[in-house]
N, CA, C and O atoms as a Maestro MAE file, in Angstrom:
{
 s_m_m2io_version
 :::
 2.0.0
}

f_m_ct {
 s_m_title
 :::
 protein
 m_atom[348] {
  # First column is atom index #
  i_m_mmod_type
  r_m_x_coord
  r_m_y_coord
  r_m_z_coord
  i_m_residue_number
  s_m_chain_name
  s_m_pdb_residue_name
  s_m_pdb_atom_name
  i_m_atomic_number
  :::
  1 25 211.023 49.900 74.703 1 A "UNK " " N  " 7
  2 3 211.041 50.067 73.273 1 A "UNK " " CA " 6
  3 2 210.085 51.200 72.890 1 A "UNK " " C  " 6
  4 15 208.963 51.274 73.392 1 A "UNK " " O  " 8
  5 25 210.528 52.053 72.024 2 A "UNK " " N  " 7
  6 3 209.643 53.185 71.402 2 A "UNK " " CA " 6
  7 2 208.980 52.739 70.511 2 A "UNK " " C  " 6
  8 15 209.403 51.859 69.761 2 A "UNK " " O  " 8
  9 25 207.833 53.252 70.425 3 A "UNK " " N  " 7
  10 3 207.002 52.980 69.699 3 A "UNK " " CA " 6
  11 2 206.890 54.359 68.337 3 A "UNK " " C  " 6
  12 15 206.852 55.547 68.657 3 A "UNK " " O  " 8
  13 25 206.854 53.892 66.871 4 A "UNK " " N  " 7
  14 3 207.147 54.494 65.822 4 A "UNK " " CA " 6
  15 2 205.675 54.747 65.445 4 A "UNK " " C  " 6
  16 15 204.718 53.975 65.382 4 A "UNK " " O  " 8
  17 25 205.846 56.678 65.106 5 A "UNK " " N  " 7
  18 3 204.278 57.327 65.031 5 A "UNK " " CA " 6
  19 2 203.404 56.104 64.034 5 A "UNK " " C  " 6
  20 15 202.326 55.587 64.326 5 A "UNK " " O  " 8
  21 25 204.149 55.875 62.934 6 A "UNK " " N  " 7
  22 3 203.377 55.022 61.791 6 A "UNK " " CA " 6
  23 2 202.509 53.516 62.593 6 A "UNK " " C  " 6
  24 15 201.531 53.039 62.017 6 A "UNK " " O  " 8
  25 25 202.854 53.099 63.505 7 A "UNK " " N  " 7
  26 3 202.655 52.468 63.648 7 A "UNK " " CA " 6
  27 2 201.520 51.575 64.964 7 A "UNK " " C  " 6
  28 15 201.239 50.393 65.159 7 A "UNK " " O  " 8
  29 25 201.164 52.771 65.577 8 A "UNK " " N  " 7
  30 3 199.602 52.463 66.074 8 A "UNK " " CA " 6
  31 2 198.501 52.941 65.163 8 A "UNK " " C  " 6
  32 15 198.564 53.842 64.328 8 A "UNK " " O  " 8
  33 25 197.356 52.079 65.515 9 A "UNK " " N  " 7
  34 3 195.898 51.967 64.824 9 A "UNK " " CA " 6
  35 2 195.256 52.974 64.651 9 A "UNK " " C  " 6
  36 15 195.110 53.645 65.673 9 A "UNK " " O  " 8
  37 25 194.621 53.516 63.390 10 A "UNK " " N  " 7
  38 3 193.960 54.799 63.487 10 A "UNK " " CA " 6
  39 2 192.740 54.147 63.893 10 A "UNK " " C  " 6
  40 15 192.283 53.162 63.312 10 A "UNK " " O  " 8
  41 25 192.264 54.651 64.800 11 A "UNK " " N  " 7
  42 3 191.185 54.882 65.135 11 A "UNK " " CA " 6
  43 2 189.664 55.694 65.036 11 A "UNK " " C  " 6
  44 15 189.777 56.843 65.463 11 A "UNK " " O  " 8
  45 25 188.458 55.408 64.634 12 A "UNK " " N  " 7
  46 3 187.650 56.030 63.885 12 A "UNK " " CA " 6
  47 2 186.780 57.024 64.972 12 A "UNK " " C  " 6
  48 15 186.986 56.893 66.179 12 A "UNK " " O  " 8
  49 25 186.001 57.818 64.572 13 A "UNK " " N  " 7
  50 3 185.753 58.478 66.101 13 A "UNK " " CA " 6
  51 2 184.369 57.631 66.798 13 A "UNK " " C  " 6
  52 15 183.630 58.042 67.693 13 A "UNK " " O  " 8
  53 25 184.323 56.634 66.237 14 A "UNK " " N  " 7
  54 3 183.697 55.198 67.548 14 A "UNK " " CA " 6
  55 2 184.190 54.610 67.997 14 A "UNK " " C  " 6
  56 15 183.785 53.577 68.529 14 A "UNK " " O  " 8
  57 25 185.441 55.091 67.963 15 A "UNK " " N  " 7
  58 3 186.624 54.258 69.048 15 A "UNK " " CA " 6
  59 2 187.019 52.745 68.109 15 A "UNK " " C  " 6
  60 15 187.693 51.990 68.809 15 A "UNK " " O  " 8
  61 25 186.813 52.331 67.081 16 A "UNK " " N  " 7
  62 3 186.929 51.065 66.566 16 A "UNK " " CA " 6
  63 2 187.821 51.013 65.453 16 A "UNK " " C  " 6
  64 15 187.573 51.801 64.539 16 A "UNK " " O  " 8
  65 25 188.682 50.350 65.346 17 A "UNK " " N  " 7
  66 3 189.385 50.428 63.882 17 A "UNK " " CA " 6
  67 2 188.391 50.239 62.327 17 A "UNK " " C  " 6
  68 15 187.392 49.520 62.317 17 A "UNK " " O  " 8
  69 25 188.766 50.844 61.348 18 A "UNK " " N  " 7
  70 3 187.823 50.050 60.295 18 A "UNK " " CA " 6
  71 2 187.850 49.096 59.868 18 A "UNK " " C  " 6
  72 15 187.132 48.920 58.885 18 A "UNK " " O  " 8
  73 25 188.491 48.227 60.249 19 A "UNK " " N  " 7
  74 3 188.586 46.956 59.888 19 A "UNK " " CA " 6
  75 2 187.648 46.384 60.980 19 A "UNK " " C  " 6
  76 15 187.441 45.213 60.661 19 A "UNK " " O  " 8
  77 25 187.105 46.627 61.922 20 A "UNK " " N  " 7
  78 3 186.490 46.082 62.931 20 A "UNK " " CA " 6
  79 2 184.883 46.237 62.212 20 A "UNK " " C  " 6
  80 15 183.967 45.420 62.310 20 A "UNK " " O  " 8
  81 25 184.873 47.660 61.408 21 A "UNK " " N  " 7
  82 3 183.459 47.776 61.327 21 A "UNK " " CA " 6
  83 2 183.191 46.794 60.185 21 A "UNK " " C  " 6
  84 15 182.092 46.240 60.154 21 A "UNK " " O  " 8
  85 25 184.051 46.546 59.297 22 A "UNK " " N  " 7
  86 3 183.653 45.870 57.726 22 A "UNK " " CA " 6
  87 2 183.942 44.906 58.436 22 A "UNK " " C  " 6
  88 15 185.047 45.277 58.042 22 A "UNK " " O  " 8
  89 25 184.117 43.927 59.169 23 A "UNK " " N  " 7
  90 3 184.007 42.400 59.461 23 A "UNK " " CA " 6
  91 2 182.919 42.205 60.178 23 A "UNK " " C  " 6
  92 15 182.311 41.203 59.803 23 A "UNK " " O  " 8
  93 25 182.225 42.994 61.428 24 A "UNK " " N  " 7
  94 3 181.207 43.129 61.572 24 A "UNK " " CA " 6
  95 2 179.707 43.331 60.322 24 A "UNK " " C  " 6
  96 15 178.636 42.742 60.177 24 A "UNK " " O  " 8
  97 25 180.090 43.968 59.938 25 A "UNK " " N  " 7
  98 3 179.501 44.744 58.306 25 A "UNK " " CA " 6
  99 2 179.676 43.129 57.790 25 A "UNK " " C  " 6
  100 15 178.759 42.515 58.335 25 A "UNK " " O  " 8
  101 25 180.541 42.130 56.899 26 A "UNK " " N  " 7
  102 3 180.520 41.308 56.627 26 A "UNK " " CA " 6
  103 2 180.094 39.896 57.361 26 A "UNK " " C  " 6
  104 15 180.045 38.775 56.855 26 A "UNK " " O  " 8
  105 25 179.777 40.333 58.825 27 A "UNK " " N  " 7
  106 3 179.443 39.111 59.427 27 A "UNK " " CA " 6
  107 2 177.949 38.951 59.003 27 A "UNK " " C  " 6
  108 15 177.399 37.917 58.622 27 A "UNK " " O  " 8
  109 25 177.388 40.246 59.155 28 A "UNK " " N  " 7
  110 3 176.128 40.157 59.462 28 A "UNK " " CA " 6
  111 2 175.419 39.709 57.950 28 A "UNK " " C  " 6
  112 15 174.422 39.060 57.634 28 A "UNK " " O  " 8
  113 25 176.263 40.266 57.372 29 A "UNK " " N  " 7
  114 3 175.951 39.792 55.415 29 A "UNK " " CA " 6
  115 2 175.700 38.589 55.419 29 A "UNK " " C  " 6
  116 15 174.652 38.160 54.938 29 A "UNK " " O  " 8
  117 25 177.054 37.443 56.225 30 A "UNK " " N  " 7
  118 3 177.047 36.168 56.030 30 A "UNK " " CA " 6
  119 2 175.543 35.628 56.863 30 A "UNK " " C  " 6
  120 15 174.802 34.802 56.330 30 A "UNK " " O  " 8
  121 25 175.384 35.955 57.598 31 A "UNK " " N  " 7
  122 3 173.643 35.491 58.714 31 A "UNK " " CA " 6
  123 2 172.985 35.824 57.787 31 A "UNK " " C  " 6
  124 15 172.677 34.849 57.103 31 A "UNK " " O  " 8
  125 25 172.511 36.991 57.323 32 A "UNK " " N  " 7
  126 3 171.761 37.289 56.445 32 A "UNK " " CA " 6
  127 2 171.530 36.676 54.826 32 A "UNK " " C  " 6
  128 15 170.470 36.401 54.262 32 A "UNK " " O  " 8
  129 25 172.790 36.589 54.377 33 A "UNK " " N  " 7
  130 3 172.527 35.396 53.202 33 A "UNK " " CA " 6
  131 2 172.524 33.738 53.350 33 A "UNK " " C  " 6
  132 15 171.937 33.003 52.557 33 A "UNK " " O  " 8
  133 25 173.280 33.281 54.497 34 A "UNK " " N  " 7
  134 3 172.580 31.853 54.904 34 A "UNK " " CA " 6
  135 2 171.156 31.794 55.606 34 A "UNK " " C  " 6
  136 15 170.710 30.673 55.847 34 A "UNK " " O  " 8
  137 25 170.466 32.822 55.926 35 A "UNK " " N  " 7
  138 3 168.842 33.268 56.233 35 A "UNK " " CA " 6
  139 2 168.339 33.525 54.993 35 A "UNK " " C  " 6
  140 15 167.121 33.466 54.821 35 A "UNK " " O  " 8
  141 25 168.774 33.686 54.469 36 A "UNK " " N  " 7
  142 3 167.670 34.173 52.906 36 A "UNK " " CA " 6
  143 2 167.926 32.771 51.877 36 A "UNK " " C  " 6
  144 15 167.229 32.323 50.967 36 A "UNK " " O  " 8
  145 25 168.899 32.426 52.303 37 A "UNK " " N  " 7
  146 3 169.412 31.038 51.186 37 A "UNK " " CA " 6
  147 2 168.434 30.038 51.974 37 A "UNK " " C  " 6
  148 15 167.716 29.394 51.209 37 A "UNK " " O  " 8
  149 25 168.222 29.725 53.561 38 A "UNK " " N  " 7
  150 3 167.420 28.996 53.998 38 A "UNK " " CA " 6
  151 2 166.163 29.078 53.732 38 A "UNK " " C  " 6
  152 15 165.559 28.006 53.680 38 A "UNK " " O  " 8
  153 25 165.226 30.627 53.433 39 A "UNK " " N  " 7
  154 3 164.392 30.816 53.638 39 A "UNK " " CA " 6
  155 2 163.658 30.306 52.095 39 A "UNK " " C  " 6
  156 15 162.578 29.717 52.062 39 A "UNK " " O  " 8
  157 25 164.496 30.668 50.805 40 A "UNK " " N  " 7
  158 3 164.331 30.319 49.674 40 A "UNK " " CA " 6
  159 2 163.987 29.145 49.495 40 A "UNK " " C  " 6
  160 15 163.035 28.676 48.872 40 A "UNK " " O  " 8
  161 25 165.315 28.373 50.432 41 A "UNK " " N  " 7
  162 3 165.171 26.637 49.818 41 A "UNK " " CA " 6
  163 2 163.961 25.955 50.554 41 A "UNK " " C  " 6
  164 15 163.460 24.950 50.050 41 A "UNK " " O  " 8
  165 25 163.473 26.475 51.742 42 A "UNK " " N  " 7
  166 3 162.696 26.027 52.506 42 A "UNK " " CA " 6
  167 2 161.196 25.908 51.956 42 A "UNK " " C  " 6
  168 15 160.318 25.048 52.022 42 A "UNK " " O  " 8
  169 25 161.359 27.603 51.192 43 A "UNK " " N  " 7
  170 3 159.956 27.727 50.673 43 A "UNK " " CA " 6
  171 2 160.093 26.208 48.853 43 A "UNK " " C  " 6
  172 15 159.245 25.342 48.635 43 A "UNK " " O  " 8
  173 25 161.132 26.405 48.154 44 A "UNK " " N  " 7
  174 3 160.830 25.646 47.214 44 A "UNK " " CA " 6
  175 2 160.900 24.227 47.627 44 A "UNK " " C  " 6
  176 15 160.446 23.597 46.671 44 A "UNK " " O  " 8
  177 25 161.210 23.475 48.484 45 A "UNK " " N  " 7
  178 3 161.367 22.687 49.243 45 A "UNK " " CA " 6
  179 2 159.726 22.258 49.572 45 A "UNK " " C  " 6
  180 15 159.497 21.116 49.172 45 A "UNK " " O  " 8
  181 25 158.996 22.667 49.966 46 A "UNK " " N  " 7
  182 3 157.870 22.476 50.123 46 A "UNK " " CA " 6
  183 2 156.624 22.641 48.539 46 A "UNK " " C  " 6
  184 15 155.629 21.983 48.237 46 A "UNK " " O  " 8
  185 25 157.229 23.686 47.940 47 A "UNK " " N  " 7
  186 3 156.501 24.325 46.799 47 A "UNK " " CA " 6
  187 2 156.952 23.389 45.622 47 A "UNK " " C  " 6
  188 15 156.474 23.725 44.538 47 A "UNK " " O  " 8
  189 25 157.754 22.309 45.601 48 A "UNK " " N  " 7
  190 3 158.105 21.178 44.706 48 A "UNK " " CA " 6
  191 2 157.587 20.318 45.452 48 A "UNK " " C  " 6
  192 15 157.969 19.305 44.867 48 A "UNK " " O  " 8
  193 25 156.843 19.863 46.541 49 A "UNK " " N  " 7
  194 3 156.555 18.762 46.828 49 A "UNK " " CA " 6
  195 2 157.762 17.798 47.369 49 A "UNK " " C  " 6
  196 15 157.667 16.608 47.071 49 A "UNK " " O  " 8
  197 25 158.575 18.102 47.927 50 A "UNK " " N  " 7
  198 3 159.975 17.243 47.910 50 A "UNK " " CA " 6
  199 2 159.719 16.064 49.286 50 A "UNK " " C  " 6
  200 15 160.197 14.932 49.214 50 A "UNK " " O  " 8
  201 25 159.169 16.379 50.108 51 A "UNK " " N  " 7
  202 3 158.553 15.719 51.166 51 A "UNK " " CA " 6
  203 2 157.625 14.233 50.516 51 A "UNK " " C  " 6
  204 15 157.613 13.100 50.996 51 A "UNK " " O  " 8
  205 25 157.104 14.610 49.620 52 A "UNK " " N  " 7
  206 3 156.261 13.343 48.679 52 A "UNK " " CA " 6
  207 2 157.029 12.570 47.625 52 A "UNK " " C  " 6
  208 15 156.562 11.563 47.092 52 A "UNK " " O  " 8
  209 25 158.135 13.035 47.362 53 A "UNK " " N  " 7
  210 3 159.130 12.380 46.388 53 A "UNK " " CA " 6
  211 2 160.094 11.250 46.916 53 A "UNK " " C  " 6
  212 15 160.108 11.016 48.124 53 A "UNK " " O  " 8
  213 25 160.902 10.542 46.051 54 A "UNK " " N  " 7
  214 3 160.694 9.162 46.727 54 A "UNK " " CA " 6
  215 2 162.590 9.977 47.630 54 A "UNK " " C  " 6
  216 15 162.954 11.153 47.642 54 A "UNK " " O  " 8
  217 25 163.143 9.025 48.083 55 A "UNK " " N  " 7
  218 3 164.004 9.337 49.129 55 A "UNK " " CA " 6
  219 2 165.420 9.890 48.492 55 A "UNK " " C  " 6
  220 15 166.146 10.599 49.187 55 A "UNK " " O  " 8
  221 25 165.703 9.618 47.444 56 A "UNK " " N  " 7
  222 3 167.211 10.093 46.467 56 A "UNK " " CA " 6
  223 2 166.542 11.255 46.455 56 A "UNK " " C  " 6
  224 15 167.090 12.250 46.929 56 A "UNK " " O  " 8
  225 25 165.084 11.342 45.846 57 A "UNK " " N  " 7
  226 3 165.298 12.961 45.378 57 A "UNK " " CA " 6
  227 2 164.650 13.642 46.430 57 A "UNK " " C  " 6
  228 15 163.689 14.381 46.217 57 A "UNK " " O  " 8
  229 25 165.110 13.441 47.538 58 A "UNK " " N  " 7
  230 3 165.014 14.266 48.963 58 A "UNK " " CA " 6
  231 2 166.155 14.840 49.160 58 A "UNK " " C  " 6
  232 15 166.466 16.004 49.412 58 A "UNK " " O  " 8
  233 25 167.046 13.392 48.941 59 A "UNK " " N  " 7
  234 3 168.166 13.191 49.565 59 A "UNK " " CA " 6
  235 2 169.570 14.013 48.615 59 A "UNK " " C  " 6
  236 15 170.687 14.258 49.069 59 A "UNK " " O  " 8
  237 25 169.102 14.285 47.322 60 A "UNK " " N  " 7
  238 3 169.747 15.126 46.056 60 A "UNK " " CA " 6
  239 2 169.326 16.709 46.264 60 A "UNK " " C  " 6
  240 15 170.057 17.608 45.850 60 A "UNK " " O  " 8
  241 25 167.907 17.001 47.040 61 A "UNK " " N  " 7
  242 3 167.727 18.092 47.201 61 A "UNK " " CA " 6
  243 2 168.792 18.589 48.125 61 A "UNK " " C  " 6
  244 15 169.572 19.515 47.899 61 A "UNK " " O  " 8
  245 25 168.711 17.780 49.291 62 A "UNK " " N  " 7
  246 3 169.713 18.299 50.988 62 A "UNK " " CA " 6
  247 2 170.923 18.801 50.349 62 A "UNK " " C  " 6
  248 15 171.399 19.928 50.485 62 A "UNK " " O  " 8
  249 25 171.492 17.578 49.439 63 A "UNK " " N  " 7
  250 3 173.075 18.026 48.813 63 A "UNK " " CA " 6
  251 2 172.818 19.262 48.138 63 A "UNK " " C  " 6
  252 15 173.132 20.247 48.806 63 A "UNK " " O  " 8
  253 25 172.417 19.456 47.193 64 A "UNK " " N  " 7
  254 3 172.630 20.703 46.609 64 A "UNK " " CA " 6
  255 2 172.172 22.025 48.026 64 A "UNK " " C  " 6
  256 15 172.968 22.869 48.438 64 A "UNK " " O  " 8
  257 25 171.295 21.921 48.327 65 A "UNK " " N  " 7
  258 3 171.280 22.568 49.443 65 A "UNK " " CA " 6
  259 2 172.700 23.017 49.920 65 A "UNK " " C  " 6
  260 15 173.376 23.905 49.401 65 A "UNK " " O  " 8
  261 25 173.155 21.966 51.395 66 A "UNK " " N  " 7
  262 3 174.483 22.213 51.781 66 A "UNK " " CA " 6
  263 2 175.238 22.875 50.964 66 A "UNK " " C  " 6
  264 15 175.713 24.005 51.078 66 A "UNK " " O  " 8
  265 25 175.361 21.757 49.753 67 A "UNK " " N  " 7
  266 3 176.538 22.635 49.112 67 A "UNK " " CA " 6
  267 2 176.447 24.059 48.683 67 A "UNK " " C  " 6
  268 15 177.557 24.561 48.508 67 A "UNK " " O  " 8
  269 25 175.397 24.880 48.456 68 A "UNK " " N  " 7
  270 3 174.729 25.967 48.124 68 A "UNK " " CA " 6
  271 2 175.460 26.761 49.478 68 A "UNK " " C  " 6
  272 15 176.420 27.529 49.407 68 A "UNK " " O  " 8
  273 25 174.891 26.442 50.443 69 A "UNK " " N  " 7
  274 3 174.804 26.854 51.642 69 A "UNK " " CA " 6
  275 2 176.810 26.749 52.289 69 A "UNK " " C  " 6
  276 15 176.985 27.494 53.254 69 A "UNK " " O  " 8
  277 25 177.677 26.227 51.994 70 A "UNK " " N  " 7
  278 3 178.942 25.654 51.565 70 A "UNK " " CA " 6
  279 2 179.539 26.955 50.695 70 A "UNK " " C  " 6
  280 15 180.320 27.839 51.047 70 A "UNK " " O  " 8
  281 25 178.971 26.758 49.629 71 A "UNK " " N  " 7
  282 3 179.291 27.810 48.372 71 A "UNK " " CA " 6
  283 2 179.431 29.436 49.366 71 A "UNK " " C  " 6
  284 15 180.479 30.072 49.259 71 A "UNK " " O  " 8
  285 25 178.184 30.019 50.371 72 A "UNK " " N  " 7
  286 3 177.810 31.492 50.289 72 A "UNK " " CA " 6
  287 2 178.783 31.682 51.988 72 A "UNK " " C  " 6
  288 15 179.268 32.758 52.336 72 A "UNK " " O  " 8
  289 25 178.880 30.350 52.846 73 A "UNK " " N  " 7
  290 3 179.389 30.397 54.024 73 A "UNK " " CA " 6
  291 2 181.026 30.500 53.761 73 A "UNK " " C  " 6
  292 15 181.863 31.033 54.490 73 A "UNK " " O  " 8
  293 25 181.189 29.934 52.700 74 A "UNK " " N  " 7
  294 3 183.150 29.466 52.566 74 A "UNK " " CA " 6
  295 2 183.693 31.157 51.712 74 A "UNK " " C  " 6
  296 15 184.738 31.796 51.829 74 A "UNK " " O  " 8
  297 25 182.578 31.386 50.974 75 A "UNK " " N  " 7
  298 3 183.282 32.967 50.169 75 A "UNK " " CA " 6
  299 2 183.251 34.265 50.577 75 A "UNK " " C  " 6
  300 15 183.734 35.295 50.109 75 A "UNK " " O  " 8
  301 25 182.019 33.811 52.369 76 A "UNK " " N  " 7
  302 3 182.011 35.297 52.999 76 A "UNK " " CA " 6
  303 2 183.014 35.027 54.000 76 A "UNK " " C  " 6
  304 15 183.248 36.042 54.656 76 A "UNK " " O  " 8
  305 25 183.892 33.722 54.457 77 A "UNK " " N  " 7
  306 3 184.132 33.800 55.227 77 A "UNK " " CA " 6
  307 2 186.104 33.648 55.298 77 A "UNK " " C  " 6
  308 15 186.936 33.438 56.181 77 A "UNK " " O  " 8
  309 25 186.120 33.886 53.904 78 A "UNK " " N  " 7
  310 3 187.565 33.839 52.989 78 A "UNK " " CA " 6
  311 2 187.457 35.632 53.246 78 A "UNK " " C  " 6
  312 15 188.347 36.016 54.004 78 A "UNK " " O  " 8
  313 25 186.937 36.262 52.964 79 A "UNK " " N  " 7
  314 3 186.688 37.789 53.198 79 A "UNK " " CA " 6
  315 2 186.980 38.106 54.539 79 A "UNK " " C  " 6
  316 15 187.892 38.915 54.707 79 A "UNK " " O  " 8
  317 25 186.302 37.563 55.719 80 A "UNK " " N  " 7
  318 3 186.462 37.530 56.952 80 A "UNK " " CA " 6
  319 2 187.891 37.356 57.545 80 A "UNK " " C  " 6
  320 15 188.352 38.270 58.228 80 A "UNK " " O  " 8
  321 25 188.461 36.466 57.366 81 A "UNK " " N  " 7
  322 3 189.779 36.060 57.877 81 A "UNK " " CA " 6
  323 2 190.886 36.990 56.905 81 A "UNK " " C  " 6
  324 15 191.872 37.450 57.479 81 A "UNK " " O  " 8
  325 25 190.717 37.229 55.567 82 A "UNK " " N  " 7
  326 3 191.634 38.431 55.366 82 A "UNK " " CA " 6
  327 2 191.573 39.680 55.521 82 A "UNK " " C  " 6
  328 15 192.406 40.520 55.181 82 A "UNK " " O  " 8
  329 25 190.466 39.839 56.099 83 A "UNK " " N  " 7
  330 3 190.309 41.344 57.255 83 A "UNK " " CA " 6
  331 2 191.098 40.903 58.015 83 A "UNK " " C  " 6
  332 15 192.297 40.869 57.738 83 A "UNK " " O  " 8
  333 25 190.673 40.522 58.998 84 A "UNK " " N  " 7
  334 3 191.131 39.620 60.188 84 A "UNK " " CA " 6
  335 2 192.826 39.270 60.447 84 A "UNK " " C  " 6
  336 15 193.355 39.535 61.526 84 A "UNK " " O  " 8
  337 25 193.603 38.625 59.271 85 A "UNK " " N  " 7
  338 3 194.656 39.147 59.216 85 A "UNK " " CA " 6
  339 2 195.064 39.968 59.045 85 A "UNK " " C  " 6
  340 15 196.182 40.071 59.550 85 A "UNK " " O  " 8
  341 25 194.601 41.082 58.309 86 A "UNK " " N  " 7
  342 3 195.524 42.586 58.414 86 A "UNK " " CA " 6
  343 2 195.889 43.225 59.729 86 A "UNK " " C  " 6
  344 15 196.789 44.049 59.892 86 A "UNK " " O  " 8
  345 25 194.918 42.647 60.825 87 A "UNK " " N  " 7
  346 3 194.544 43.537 62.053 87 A "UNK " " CA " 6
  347 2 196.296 43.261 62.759 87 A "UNK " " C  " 6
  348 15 196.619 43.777 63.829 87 A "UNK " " O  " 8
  :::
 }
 m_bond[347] {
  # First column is bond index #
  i_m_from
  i_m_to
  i_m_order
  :::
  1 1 2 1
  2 2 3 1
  3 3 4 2
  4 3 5 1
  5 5 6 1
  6 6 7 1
  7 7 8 2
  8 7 9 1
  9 9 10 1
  10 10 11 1
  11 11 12 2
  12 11 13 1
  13 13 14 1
  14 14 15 1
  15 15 16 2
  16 15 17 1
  17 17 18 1
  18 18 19 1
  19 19 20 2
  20 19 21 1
  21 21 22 1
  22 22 23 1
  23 23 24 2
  24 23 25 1
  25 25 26 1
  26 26 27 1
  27 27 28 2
  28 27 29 1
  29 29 30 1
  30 30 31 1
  31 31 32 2
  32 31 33 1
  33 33 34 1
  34 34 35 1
  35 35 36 2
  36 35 37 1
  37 37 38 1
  38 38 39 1
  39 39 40 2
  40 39 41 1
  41 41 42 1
  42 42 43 1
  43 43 44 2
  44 43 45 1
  45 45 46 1
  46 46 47 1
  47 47 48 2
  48 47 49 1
  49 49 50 1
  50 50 51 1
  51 51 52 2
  52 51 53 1
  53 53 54 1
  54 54 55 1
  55 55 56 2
  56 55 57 1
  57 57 58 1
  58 58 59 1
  59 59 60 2
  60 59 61 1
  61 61 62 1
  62 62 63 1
  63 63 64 2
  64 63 65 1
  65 65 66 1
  66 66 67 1
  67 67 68 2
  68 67 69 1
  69 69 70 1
  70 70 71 1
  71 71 72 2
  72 71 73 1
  73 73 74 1
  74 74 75 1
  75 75 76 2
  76 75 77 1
  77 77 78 1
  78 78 79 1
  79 79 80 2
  80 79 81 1
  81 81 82 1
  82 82 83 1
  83 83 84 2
  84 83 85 1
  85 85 86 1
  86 86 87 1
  87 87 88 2
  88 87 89 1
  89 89 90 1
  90 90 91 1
  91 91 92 2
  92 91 93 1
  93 93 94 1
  94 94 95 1
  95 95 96 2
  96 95 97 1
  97 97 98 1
  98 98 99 1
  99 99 100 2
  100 99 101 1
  101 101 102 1
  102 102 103 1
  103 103 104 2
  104 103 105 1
  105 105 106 1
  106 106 107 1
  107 107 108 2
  108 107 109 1
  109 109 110 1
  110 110 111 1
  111 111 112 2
  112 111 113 1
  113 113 114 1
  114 114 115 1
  115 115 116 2
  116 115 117 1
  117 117 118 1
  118 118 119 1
  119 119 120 2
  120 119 121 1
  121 121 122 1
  122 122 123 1
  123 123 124 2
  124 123 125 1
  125 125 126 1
  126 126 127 1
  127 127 128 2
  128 127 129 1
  129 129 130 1
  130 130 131 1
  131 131 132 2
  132 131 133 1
  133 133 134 1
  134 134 135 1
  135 135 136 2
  136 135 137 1
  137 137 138 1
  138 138 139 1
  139 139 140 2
  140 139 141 1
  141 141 142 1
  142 142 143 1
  143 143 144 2
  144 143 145 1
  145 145 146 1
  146 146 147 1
  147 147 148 2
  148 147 149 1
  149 149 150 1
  150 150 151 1
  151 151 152 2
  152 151 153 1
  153 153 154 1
  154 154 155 1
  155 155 156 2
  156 155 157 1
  157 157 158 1
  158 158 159 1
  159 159 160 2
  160 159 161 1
  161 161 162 1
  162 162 163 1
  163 163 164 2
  164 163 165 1
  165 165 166 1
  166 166 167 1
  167 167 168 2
  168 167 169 1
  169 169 170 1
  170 170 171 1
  171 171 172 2
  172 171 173 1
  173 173 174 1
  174 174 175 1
  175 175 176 2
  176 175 177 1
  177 177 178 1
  178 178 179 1
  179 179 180 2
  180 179 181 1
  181 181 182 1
  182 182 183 1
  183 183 184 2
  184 183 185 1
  185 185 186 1
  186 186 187 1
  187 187 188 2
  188 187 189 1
  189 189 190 1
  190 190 191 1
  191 191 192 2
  192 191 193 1
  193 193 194 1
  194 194 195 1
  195 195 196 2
  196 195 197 1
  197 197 198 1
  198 198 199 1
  199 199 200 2
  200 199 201 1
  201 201 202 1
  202 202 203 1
  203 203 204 2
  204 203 205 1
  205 205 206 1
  206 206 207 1
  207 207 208 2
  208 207 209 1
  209 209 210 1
  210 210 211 1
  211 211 212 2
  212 211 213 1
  213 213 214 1
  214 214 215 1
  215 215 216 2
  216 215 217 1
  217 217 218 1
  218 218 219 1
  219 219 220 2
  220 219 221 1
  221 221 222 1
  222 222 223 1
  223 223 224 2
  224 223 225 1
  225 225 226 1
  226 226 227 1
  227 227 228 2
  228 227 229 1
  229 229 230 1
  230 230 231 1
  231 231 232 2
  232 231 233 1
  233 233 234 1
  234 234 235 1
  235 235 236 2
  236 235 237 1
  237 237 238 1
  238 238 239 1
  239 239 240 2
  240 239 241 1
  241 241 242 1
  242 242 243 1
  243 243 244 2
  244 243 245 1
  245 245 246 1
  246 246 247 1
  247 247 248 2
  248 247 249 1
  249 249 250 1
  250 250 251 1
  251 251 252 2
  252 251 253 1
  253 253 254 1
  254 254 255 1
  255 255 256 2
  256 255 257 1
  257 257 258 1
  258 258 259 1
  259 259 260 2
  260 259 261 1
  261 261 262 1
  262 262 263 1
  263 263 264 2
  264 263 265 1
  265 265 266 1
  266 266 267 1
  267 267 268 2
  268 267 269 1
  269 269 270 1
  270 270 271 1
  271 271 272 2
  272 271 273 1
  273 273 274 1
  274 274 275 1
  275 275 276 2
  276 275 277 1
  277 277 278 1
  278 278 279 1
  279 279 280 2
  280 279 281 1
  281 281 282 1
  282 282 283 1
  283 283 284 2
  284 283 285 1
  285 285 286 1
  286 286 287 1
  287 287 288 2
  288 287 289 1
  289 289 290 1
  290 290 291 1
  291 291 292 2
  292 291 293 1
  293 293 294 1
  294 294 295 1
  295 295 296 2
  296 295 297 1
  297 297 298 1
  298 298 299 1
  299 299 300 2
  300 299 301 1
  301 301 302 1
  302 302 303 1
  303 303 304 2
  304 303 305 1
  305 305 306 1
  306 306 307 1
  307 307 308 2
  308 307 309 1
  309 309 310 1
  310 310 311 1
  311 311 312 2
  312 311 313 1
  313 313 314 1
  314 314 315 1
  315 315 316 2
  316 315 317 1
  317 317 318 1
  318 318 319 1
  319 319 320 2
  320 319 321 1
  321 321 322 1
  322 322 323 1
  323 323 324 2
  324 323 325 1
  325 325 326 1
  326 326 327 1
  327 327 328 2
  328 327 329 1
  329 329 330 1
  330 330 331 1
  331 331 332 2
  332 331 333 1
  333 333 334 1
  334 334 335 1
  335 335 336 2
  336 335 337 1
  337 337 338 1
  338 338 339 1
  339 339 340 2
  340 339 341 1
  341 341 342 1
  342 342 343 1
  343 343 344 2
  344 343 345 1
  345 345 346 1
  346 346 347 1
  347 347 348 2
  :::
 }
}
């Protein structure tokens, strides 16, 4: 079968498609904002005293947490997979 000019990958001159570099480019976003979202909650986490509070409102902190952490992992990673399908 022949293969039609339109239809192999342009290639960038690092040898990588661009779609390879912006999912990379977007991976590292996603580490980097679940590291900064950890690093935030960790510090107010301590800086509210939450460790001395009685066990719900430990246990109300974690949830919003996750879900925070839920929220920044599920919308970088909806980005990810429709790169990912174009390829």
């Amino acid at each position: 079968m022949k293969r039609m000019p339109g239809n192999t990958p342009q290639l960038t001159p690092s040898g990588s498609r661009p779609d390879n570099r912006e999912i990379k480019r977007l991976t590292l976003i996603l580490i980097g904002s679940v590291a900064a979202l950890d690093t935030v909650v960790i510090g107010a986490y301590y800086a509210l005293h939450i460790p001395d509070k009685p066990m719900k409102t430990q246990q109300t902190f974690i949830a919003v947490w996750v879900v925070l952490t839920l929220l920044v992992v599920t919308s970088l990673m909806k980005r990810i997979r429709k790169l990912r399908r174009r390829r």
